[in-house]
C-alpha positions as CSV (number, residue, x, y, z in Angstrom):
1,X,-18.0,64.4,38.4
2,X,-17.7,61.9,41.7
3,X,-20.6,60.1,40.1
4,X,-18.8,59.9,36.7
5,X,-16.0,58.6,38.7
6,X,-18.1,56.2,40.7
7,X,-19.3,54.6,37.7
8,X,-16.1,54.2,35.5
9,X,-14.6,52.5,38.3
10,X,-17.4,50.2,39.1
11,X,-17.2,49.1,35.4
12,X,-14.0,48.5,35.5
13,X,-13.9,46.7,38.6
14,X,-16.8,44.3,36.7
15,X,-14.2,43.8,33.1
16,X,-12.0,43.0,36.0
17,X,-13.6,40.5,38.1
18,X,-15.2,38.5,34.4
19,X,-11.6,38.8,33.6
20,X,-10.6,36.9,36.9
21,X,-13.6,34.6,36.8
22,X,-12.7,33.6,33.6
23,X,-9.0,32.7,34.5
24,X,-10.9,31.3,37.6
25,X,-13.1,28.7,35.0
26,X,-9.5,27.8,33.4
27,X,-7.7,27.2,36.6
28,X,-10.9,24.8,37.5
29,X,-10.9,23.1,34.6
30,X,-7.3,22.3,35.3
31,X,-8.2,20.9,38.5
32,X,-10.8,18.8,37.6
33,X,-8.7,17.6,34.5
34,X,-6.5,16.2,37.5
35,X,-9.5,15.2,39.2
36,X,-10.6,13.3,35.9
37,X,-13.9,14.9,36.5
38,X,-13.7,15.3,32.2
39,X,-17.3,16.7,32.2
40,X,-16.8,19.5,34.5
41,X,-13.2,20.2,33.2
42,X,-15.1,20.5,30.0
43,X,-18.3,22.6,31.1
44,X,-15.6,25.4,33.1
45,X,-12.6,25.0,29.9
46,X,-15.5,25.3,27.0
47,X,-16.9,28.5,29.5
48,X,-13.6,29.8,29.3
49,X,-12.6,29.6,25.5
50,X,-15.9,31.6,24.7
51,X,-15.4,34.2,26.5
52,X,-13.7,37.6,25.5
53,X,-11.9,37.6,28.0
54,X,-9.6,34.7,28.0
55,X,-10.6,33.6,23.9
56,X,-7.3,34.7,23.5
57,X,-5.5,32.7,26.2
58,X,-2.7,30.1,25.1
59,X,-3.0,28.6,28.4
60,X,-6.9,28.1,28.2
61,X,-6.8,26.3,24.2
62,X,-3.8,24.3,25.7
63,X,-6.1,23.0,28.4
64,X,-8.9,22.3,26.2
65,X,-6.9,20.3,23.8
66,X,-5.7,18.3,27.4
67,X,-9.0,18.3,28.6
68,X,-10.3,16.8,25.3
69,X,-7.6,14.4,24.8
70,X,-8.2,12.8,27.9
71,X,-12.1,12.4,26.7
72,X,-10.8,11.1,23.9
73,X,-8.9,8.5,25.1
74,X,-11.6,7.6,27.6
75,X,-14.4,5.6,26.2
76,X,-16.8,5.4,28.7
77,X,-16.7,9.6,28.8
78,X,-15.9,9.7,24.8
79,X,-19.4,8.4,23.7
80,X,-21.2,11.6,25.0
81,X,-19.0,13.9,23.1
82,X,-19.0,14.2,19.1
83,X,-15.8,13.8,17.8
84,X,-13.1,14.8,20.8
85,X,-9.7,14.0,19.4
86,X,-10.7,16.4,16.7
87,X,-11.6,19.3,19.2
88,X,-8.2,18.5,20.9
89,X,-6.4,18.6,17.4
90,X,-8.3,22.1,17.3
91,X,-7.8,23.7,20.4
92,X,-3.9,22.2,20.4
93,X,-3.8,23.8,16.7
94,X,-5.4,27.1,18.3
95,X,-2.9,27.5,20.8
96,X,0.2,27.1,18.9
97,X,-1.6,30.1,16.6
98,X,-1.8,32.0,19.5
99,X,1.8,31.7,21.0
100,X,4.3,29.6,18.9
101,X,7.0,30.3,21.3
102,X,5.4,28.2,23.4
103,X,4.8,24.6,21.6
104,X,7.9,22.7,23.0
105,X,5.3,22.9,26.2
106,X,3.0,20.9,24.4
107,X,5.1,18.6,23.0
108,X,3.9,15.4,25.1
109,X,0.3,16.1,24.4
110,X,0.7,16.8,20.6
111,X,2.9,13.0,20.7
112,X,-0.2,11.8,22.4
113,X,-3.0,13.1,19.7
114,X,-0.6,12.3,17.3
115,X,-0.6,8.4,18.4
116,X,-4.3,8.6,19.2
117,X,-4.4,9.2,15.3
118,X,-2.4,6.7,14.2
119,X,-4.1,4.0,16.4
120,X,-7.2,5.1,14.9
121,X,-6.0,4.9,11.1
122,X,-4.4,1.7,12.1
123,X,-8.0,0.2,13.3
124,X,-9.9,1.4,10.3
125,X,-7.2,-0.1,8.3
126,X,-7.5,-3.2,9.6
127,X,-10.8,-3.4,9.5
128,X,-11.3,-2.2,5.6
129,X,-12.3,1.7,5.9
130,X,-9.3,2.5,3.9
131,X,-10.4,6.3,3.5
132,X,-10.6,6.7,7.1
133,X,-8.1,5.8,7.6
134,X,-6.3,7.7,5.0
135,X,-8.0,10.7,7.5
136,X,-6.9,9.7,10.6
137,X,-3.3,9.1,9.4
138,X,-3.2,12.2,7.6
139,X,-4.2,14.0,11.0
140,X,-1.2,12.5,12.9
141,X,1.3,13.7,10.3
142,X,-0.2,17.2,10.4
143,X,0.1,17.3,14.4
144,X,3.3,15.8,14.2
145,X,4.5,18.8,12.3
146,X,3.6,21.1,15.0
147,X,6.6,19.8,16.6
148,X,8.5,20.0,13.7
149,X,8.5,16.1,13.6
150,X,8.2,14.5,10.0
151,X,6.4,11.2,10.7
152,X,7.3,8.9,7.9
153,X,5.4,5.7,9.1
154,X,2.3,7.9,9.3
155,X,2.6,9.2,6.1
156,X,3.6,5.8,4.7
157,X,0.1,4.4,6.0
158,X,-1.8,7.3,4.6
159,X,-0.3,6.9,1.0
160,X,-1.1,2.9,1.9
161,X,-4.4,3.6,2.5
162,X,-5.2,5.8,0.0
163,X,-3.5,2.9,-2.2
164,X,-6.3,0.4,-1.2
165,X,-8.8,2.7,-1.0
166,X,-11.4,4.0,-4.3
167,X,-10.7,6.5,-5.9
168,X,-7.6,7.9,-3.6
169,X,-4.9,7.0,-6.1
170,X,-3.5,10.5,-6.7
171,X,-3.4,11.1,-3.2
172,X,-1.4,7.9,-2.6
173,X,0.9,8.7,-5.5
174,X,1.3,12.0,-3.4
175,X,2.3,10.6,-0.2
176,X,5.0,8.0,-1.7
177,X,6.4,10.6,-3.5
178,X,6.8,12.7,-0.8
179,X,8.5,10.2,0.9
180,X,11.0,8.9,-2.2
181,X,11.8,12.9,-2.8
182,X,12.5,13.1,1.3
183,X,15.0,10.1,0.5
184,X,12.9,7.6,3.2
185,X,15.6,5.2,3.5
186,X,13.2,2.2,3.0
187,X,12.6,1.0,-0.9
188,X,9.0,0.4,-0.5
189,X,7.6,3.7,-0.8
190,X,9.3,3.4,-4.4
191,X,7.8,0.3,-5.3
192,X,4.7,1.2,-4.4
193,X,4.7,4.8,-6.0
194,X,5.6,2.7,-9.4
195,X,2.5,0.4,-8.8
196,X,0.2,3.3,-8.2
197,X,1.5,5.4,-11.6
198,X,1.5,2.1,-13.4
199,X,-2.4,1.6,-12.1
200,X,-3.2,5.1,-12.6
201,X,-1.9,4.8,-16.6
202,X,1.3,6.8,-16.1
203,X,3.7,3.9,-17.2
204,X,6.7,6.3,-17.6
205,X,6.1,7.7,-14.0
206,X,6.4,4.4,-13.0
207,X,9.7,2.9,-14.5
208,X,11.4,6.7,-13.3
209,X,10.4,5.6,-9.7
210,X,11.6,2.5,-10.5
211,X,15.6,3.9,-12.1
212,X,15.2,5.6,-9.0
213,X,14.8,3.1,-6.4
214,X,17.6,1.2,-8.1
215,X,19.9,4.4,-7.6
216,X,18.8,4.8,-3.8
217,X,18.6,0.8,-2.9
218,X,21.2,-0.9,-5.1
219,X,21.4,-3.3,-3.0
220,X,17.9,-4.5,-2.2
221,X,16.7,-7.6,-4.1
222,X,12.9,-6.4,-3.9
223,X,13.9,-3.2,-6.2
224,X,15.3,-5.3,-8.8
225,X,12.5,-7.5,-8.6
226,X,9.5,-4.7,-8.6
227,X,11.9,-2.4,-11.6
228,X,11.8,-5.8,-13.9
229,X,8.5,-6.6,-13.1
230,X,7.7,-2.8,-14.1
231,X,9.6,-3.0,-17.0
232,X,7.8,-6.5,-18.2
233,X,4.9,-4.9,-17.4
234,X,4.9,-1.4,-19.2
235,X,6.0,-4.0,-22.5
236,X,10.4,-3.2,-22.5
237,X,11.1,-6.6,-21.9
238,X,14.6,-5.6,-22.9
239,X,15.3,-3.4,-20.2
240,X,13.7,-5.9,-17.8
241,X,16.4,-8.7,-19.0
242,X,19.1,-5.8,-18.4
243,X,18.3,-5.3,-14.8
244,X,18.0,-8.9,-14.5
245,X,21.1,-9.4,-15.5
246,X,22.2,-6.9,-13.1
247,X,20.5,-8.9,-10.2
248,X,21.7,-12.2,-11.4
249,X,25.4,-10.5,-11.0
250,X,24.8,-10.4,-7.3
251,X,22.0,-12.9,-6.4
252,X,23.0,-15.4,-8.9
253,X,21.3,-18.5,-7.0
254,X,17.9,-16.5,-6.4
255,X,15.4,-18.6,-8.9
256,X,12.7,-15.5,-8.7
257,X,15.2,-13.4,-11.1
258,X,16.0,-16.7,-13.4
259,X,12.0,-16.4,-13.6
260,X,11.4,-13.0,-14.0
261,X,14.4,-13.0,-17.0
262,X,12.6,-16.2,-18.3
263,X,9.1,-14.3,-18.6
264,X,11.2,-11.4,-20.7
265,X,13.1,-13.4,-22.8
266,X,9.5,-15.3,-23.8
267,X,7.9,-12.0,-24.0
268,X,10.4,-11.0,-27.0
269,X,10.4,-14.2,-28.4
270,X,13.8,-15.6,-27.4
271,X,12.6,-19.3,-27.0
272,X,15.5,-20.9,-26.2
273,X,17.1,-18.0,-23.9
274,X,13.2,-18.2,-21.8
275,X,13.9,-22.0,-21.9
276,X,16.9,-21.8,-20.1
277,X,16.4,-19.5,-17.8
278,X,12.9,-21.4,-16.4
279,X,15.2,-24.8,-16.6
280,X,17.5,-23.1,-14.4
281,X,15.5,-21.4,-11.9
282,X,13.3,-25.1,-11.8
283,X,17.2,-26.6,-10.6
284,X,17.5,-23.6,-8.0
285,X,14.0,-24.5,-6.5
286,X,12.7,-28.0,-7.5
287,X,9.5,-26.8,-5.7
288,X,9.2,-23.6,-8.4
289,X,5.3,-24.0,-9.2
290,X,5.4,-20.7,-11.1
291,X,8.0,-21.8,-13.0
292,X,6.8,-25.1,-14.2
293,X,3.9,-23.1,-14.6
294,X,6.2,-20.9,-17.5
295,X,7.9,-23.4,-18.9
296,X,5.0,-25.9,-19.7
297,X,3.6,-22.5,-20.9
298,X,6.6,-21.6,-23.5
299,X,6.5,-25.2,-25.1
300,X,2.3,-25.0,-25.3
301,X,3.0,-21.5,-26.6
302,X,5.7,-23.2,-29.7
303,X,3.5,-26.3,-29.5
304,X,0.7,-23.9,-31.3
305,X,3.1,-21.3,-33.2
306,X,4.1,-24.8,-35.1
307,X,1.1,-26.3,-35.6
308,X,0.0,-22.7,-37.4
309,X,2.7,-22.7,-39.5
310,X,2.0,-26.4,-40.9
311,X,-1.7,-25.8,-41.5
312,X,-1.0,-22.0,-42.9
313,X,1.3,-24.4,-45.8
314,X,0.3,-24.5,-49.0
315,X,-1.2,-28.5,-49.7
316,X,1.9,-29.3,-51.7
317,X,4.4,-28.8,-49.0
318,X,3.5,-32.3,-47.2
319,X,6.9,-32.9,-45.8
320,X,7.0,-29.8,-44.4
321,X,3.9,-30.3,-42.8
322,X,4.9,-33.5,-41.3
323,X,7.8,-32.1,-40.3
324,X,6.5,-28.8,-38.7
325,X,3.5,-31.0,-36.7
326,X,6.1,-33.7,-35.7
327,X,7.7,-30.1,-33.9
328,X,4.8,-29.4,-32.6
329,X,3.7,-32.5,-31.1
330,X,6.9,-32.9,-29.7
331,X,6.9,-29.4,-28.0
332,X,3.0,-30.2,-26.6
333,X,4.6,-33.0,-25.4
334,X,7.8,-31.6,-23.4
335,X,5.1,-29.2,-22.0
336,X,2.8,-32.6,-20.5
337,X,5.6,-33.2,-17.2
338,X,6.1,-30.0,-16.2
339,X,1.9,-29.2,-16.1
340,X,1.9,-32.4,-14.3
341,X,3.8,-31.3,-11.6
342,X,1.4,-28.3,-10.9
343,X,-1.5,-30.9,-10.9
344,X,0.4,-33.6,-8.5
345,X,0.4,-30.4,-6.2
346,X,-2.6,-29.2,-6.7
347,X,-5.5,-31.9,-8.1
348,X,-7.7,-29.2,-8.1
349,X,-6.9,-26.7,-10.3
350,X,-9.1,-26.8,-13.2
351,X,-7.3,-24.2,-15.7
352,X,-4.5,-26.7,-15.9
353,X,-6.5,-29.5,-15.4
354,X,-8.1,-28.1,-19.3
355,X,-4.8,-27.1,-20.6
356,X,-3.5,-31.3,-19.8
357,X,-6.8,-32.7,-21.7
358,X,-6.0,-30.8,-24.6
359,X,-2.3,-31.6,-24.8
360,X,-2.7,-35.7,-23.9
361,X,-5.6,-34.9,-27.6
362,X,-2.6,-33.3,-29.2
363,X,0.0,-36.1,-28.5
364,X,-2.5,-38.7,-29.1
365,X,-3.2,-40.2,-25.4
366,X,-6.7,-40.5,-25.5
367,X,-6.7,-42.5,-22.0
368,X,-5.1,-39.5,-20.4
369,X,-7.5,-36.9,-22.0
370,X,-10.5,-39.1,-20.4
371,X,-8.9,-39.1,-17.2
372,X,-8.3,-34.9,-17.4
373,X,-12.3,-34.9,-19.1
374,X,-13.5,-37.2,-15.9
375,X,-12.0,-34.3,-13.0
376,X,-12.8,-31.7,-15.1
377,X,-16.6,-32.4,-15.1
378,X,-16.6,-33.2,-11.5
379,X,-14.5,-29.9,-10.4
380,X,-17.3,-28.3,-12.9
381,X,-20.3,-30.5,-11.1
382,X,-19.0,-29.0,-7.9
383,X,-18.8,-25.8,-8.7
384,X,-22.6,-26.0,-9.9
């Protein structure tokens, strides 16, 4: 019976003492984490988190996510580790399993990973790797959460990323919903949300974003803008020219909106209402190129309707013919100054360059066509 007795106790006094040793390793690793001795703190806290004995210990994943953090953000110690913010993003995520009571303690170190994220996602970003960065970003809003912090710039650059990146357009459409349904009081999460239905074929999608933004931002100019542009796009020029109307109520001397209502009213055929509005968003900015650009379109555009509709006559109806290409040749003609403009800016540019030859043929300059002819083969020679 004594040696029974003996025995039991010396086993217990071993669970005991691997117990203590164990706490031991984690109270080292804590002092070599102050030390920034990293790959001791490591060795002892990586011990410690493997054992029975303290596997189960808040205090010992908490110092592992520490310990790991501090690799992290140390790149001279980082290189000989694989992948260290994501341990510490583990072992942080392990300890909050174990006792959630106790997360407000980790609060500066969860901030910390969280940034460390976010710094990441910003890099690859920059530098192109949008799904990385969709990665990284997506792991600082998940240990933001921890704390029961909602990190919308974080979750606005994921849905970014995922925006420019292949293949990621459902989850981008994901994220800047999320954000639009949370009510992120910044209008470019709906914008964007309507660009990534209307490029993922869900044009309906993307004019609700848009009513929507134009219920939460009334007003913001950039709403109106993106909903017309939307509504141009997706082919209900109509409701365009309504919210443009809208606009033009409060921003009556912007000359993007005279534009943007020009482009509708041209879409549906409205000549003279397009004609206008180009006219009078050229006075509001004499420097317009897009909008010389539209109007020397819209007359190029009836320039050619005419000239169909005089050689679809029948051969009797001469005077009509005259009459119709006399139109015509006046409306190529009306289109000559404006495309002139864009050239006087910029010699160079070689669609307009092409579209000037064949209007000075239409109006009968043949001097000026040679001239356009000339620039064009050399722009062409160069680009040989």
């Amino acid at each position: 019976m004594k040696n029974k007795i003996l025995i039991s106790a010396l086993l217990f006094a071993g669970i005991v003492s691997v117990g203590i040793a164990q706490e031991k390793n984690v109270r080292k690793a804590k002092s070599m984490l102050g030390k920034q001795n990293l790959p001791e703190a490591v060795t002892l806290i990586d011990a410690a988190i493997q054992n029975p004995e303290t596997s189960g210990s808040f205090e010992a994943w908490w110092y592992r996510g520490k310990i790991y953090l501090s690799v992290a953000t140390n790149p001279l110690v980082a290189r000989s580790y694989t992948n260290p913010a994501d341990i510490a993003k583990e072992s942080l995520e392990k300890a909050a399993q174990l006792d959630p009571g106790k997360v407000l303690m980790m609060r500066q170190d969860l901030a910390n990973l969280a940034g460390l994220f976010y710094d990441r996602g910003a890099a690859a970003f920059g530098e192109k790797s949008y799904a990385e960065a969709v990665t990284d970003f997506e792991k600082s809003v998940e240990i933001s959460m921890m704390d029961g912090v909602y990190d919308t710039n974080a979750v606005f650059n994921a849905a970014l990323s995922a925006f420019n990146a292949d293949g990621m357009l459902e989850t981008s459409i994901k994220y800047f919903k999320e954000l639009v349904d949370a009510q992120w009081e910044n209008s470019t999460a709906c914008i964007y949300l309507a660009e990534a239905y209307l490029m993922n074929q869900q044009n309906a999608e993307a004019q609700a974003a848009m009513d929507a933004g134009l219920q939460m931002f009334p007003e913001d100019k950039n709403i109106y803008l993106s909903a017309s542009s939307i509504y141009i796009r997706t082919g209900e020029n109509e409701k365009a020219a309504n919210i443009l109307n809208a606009a033009l109520i409060k921003w009556a001397s912007d000359p993007t909106f005279q534009r943007y209502l020009g482009v509708s009213y041209m879409n549906e055929g409205k000549e003279v209402e397009a004609e206008a509005a180009f006219k009078k968003a050229i006075e509001l900015n004499p420097e317009y190129m897009d909008a010389f650009i539209d109007l020397g379109n819209l007359y190029l555009e009836k320039g050619n309707r005419l000239s169909t509709e005089a050689n679809e006559l029948p051969l009797e109806e001469t005077e009509k013919y005259e009459e119709l290409t006399a139109q015509a040749k006046e409306a190529f003609g009306l289109a000559i100054p404006y495309l002139e403009k864009i050239v006087a800016k910029d010699a160079n540019n070689l669609s307009v360059l092409q579209i000037l030859r064949e209007l000075y043929i239409r109006v009968g300059d043949t001097a000026k066509a040679g001239e356009m002819k000339a620039k064009i083969d050399e722009l062409s020679g160069a680009a040989e």
